[in-house]
C-alpha positions as CSV (number, residue, x, y, z in Angstrom):
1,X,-24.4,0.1,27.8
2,X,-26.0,3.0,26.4
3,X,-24.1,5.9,24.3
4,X,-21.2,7.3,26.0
5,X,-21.4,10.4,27.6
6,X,-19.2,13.0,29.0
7,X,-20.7,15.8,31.2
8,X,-18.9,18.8,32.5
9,X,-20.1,20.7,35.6
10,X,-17.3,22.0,38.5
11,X,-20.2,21.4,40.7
12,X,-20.6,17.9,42.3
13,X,-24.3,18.1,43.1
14,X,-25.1,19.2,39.2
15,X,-23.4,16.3,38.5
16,X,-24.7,14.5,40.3
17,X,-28.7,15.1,39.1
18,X,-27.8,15.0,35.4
19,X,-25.4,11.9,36.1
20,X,-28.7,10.2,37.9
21,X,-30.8,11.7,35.0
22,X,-28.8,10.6,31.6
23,X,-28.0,7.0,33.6
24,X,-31.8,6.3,33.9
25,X,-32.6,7.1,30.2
26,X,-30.3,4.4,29.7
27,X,-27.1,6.7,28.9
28,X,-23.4,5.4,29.6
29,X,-21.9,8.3,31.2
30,X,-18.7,10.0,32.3
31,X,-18.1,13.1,34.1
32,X,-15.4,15.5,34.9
33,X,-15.5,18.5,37.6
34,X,-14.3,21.2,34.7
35,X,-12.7,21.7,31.2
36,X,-9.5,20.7,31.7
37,X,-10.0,17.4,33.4
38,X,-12.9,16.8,30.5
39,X,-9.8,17.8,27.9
40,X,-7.4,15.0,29.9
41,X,-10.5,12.4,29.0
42,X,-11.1,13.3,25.7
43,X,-8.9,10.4,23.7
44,X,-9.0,8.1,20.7
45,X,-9.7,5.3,23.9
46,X,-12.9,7.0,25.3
47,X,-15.3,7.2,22.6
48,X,-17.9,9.8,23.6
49,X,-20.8,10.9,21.2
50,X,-22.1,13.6,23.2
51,X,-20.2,16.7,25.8
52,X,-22.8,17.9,27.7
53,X,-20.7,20.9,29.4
54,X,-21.6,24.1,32.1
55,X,-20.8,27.6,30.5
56,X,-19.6,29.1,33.7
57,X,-16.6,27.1,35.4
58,X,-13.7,28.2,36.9
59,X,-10.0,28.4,35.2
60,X,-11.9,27.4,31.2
61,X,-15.3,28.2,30.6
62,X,-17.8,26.1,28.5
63,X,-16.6,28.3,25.6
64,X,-13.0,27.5,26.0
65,X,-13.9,23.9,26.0
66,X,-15.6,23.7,23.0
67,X,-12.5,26.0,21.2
68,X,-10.3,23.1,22.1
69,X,-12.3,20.6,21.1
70,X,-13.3,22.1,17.2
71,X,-9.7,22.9,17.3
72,X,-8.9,19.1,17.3
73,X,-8.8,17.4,14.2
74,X,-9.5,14.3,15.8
75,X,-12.7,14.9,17.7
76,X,-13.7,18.9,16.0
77,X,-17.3,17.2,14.9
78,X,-17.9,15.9,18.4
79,X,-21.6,17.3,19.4
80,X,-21.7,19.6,22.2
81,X,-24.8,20.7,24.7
82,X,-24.0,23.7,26.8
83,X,-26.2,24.2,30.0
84,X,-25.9,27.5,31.6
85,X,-28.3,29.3,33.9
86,X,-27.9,32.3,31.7
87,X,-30.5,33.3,29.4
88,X,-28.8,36.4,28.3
89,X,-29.0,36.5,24.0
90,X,-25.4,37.3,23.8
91,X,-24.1,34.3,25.5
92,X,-26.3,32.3,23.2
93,X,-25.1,34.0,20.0
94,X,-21.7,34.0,21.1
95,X,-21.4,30.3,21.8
96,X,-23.7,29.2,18.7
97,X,-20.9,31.2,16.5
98,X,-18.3,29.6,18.5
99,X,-19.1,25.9,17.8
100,X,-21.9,25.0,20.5
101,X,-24.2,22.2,18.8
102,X,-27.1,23.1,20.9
103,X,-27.6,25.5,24.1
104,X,-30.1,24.6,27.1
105,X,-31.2,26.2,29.9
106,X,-30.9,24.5,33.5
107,X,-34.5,25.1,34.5
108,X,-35.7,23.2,31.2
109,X,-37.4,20.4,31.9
110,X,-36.2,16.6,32.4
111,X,-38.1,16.1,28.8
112,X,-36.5,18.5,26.7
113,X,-33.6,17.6,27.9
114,X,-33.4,13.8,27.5
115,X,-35.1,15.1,23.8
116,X,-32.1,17.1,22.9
117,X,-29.3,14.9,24.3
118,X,-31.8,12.1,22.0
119,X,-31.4,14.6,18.9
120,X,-27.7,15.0,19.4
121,X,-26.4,11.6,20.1
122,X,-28.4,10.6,17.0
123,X,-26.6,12.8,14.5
124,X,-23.3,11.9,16.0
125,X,-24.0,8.1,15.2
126,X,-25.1,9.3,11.4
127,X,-22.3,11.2,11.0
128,X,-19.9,8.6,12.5
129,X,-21.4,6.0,9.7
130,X,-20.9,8.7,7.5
131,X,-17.6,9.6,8.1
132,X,-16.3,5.9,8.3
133,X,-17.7,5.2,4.8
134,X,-15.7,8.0,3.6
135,X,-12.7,6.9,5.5
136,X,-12.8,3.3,5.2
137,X,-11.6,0.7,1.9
138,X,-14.6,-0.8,1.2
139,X,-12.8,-4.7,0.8
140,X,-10.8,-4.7,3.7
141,X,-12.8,-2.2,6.0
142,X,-8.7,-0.7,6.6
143,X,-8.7,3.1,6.5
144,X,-8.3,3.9,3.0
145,X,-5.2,5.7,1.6
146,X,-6.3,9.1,1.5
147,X,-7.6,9.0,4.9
148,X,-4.5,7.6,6.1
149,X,-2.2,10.2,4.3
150,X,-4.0,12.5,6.4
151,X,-3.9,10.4,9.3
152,X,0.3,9.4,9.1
153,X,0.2,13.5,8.0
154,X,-1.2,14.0,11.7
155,X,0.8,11.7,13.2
156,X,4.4,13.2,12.2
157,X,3.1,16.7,13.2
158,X,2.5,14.7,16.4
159,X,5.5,12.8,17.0
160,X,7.5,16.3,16.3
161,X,5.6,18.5,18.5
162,X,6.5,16.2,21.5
163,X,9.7,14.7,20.2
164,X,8.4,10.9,20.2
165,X,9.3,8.2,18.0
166,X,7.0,7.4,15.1
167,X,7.4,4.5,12.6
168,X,6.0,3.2,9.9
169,X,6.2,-0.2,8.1
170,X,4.7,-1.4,4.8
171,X,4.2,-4.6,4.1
172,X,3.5,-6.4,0.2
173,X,1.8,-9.8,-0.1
174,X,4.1,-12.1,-1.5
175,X,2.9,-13.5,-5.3
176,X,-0.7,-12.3,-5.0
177,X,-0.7,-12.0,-8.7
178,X,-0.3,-15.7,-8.9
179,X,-3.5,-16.2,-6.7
180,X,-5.6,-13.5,-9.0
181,X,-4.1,-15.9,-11.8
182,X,-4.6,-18.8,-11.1
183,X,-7.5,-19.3,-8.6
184,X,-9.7,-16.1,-9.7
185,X,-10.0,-12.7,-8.1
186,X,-12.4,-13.4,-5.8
187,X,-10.2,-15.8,-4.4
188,X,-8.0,-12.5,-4.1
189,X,-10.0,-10.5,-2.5
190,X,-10.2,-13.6,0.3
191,X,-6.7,-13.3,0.9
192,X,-6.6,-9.7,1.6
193,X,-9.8,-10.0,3.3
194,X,-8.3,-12.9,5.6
195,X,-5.0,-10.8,5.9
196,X,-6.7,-7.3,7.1
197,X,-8.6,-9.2,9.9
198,X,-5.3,-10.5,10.7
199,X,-3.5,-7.0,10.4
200,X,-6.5,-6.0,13.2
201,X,-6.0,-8.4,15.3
202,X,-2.3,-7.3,15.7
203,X,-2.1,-4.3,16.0
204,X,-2.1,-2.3,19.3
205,X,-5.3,0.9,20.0
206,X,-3.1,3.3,18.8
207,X,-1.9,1.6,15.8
208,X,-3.0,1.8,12.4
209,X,-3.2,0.0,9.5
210,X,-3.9,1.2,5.8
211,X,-4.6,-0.4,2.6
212,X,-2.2,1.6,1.0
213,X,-3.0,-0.5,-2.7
214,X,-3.3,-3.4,-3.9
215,X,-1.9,-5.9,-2.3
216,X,0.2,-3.5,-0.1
217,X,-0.9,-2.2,3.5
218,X,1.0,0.8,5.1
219,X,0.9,0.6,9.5
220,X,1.5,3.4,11.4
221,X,2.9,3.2,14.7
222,X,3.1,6.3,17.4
223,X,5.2,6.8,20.4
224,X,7.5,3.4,18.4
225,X,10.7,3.3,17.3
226,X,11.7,1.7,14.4
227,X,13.1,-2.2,16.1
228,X,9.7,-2.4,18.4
229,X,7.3,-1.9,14.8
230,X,9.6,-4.2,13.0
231,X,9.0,-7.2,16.0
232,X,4.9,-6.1,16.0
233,X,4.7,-6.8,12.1
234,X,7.2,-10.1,12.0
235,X,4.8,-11.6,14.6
236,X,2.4,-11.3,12.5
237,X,4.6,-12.2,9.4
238,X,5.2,-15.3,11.4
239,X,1.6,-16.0,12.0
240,X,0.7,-15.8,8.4
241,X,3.1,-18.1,7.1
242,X,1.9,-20.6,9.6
243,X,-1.9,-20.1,8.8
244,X,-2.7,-20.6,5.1
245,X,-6.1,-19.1,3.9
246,X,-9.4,-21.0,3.5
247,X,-10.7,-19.5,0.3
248,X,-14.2,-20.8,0.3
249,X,-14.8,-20.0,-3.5
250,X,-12.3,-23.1,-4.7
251,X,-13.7,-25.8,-2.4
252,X,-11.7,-24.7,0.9
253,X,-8.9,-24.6,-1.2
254,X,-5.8,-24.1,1.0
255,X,-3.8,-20.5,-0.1
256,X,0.1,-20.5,1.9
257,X,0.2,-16.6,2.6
258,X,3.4,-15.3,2.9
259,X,4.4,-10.9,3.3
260,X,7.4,-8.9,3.0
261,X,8.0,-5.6,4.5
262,X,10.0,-2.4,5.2
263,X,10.9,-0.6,8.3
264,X,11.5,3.1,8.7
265,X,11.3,5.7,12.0
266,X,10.8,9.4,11.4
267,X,14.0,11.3,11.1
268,X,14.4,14.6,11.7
269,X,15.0,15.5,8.4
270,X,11.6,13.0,7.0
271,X,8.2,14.5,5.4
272,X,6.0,12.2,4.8
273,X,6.6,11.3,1.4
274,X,10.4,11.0,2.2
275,X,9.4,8.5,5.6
276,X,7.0,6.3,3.3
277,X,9.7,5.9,0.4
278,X,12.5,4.7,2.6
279,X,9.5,2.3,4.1
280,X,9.3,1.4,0.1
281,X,13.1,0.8,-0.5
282,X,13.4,-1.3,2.4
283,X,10.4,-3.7,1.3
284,X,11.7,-3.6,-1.9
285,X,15.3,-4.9,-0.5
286,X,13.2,-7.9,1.8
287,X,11.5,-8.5,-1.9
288,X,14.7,-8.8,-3.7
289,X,16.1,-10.7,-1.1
290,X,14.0,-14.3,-1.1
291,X,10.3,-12.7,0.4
292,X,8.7,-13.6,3.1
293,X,11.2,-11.4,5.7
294,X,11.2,-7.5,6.6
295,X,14.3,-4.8,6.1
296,X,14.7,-1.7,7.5
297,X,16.6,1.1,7.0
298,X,19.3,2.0,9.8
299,X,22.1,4.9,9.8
300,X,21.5,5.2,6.4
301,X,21.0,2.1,4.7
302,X,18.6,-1.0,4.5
303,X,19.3,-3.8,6.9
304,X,17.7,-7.1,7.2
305,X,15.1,-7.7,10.4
């Protein structure tokens, strides 16, 4: 399919032409009949690059609709194209100033049109690339820690705002100095290679999993309570231990890869830095306690998982 697309009209035959229009140019594309159905559609599981959206609609204009979306940290550099049979300056002004990526009249032609959505969807694929770089470790192609400081920062804001659970887990691979020792760093950086496409393969949409430094990864789990992240990540504890890694610069040697990790769900009394270092105490408990298991902290002190 082509790139996503979600267009915005409350009326079905406008819809309908541009729906038959952007599908032809080879577009992928996803409409809702106003604002706040577009709003219900705009999540982390529908990746749009372009909102093609009517000015005038009942209930929230065009306007409104962009407000929310800039407003939103998660999607405020999403591209929008506002269509409006309007040509009055003010409206024009008023939604440039507001956030509007680019404003079109309906009775433009089908080629200025398909030229602009072009223009737009191409600088939202730039900047995604872009942005990822900026976000992403470069090794293990996990969000990087200072993205995901901002991201867990988010996610408690979140998780308090609608009273859900949140937890976080952080996880330390056992005696990677010994590998960095005694087979070479590049046979390290194939362990946490072969880990972080294991960490990906675990985790759930919503999760996330950051390379937090090191050798250590920090997930973060939304809408989870603290005994549902602690069975995600010792599945995948168990997996590891079971499946040593094939590090291709020693002759296939065999590495046995073995984590230990900590558990801890948001409090009401947690910041961030308070959630993350009872995460830290635990893992250091599951450390001090033989490896290769996770604790967690419960009613105020660390427990075994």
């Amino acid at each position: 399919m082509g790139n996503h697309i979600l267009l915005v009209d409350d009326t079905p035959t406008v819809r309908f032409k541009y729906e038959v229009l952007l599908k032809k140019a080879g577009f992928d594309v996803d409409s809702a009949n106003g604002a706040h159905q577009a709003l219900s559609m705009l999540h982390p599981d529908h990746d749009y690059d372009l909102v093609i959206t009517d000015l005038k609609m009942p209930d929230m204009d065009g306007f409104g609709l962009v407000k929310e979306i800039r407003e939103n940290s998660r999607m405020h550099m999403l591209p929008v194209l506002m269509l409006t049979g309007s040509d009055d300056e003010q409206d024009l002004l008023t939604n440039l100033d507001g956030g509007v990526s680019d404003y079109l009249l309906k009775s433009c032609g089908v080629p200025e049109l398909l030229a602009r959505v072009r223009n737009l969807v191409r600088m939202k694929v730039l900047q995604d690339e872009l942005t990822k770089a900026s976000q992403t470790d470069a090794l293990t192609q996990l969000a990087n820690r200072r993205f995901g400081v901002n991201l867990l920062s988010e996610e408690i804001e979140r998780a308090r705002r609608y009273e859900r659970d949140l937890s976080v887990v952080i996880i330390d691979i056992d005696h990677f100095k010994k590998v960095n020792d005694t087979l070479g760093h590049q046979a390290g950086d194939e362990v946490l290679v072969s880990v972080s496409d294991e960490l990906r393969n675990t985790l759930r949409k919503s999760d996330c999993a950051i390379r937090w430094g090191g050798e250590e990864f920090l997930f973060v789990f939304p809408e989870t309570d603290g005994t549902e992240a602690a069975g995600i990540v010792n599945r995948l504890r168990s997996h590891l231990e079971s499946h040593p890694v094939h590090v291709t610069t020693n002759d296939g040697t065999l590495v046995p890869v073995t984590v230990s990790g900590g558990v801890a769900e948001l409090s009401a009394e947690d910041t961030l830095e308070t959630l993350v270092d009872r995460a830290d105490q635990a893992l250091y408990r599951a450390k001090e306690t033989g490896r290769n298991r996770l604790a967690a902290w419960a009613d105020g002190q660390v427990v075994p998982v």
